[in-house]
C-alpha distance (Angstrom), angle and dihedral (degrees) to the residues before:
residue distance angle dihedral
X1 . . .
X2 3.55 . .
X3 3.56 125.2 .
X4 3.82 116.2 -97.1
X5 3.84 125.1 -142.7
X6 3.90 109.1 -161.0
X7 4.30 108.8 -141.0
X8 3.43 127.6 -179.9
X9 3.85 119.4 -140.3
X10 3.62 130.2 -170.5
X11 4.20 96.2 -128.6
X12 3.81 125.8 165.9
X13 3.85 130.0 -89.1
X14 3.87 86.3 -111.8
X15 3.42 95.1 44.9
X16 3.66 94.2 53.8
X17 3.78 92.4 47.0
X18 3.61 93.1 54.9
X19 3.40 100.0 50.7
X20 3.75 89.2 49.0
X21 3.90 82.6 49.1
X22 4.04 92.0 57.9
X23 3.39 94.3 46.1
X24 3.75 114.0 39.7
X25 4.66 90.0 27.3
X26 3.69 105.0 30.1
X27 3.87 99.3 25.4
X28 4.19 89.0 -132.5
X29 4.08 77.2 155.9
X30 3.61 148.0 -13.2
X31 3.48 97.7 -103.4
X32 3.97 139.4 16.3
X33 3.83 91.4 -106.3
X34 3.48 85.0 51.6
X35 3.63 94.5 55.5
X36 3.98 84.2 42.6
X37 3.73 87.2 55.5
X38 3.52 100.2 43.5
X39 3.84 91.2 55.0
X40 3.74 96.9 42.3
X41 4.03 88.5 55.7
X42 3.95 95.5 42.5
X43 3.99 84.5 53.9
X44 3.80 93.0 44.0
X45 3.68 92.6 55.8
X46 3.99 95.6 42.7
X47 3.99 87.5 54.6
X48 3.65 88.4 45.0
X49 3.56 95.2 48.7
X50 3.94 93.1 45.7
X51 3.82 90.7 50.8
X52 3.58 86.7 54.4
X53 3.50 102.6 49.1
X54 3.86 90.2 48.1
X55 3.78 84.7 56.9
X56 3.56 91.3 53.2
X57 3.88 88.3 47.9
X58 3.57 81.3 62.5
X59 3.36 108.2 49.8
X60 3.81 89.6 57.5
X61 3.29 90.2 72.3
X62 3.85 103.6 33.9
X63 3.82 101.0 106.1
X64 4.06 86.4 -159.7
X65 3.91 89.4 59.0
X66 3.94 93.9 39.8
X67 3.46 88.3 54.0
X68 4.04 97.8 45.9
X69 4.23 82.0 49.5
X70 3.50 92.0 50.8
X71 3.73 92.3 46.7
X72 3.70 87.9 53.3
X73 3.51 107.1 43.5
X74 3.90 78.0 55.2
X75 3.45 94.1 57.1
X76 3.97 100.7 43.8
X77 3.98 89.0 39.7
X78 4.12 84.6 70.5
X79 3.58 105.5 99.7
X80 3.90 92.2 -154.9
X81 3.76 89.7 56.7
X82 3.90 91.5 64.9
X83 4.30 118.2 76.9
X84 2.98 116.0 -113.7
């Protein structure tokens, strides 16, 4: 089990009742730091997953990278350069 590091955070009154609300009513969890932890992780990969696709915006229009994808796509589309 991973080790746990107990924080305190200064939340709101309706924050605090609603994760009590998805844990104890609508069973998002077993606990209310598992509710906590669930959210915290769905967040962290949506702001991970924007970043990236923001990079990726920019890479379309990074000649330098278009031109390193082209280069490869010509390498890899050589039959001879795959084993066989």
């Amino acid at each position: 089990m991973p080790a746990r590091t107990k924080r305190t955070y200064n939340l709101s009154a309706s924050t605090v009742r609603r994760v009590r609300e998805l844990a104890e009513h609508y069973g998002a969890a077993k606990t209310q730091d598992g509710v906590v932890e669930l959210a915290v992780e769905r967040f962290y990969f949506e702001a991970r997953d924007r970043a990236e696709g923001e990079q990726w915006a920019a890479a379309a229009s990074d000649p330098e990278f278009q031109a390193e994808m082209a280069e490869i796509a010509e390498i890899y589309d050589q039959p001879e350069t795959w084993p066989k």
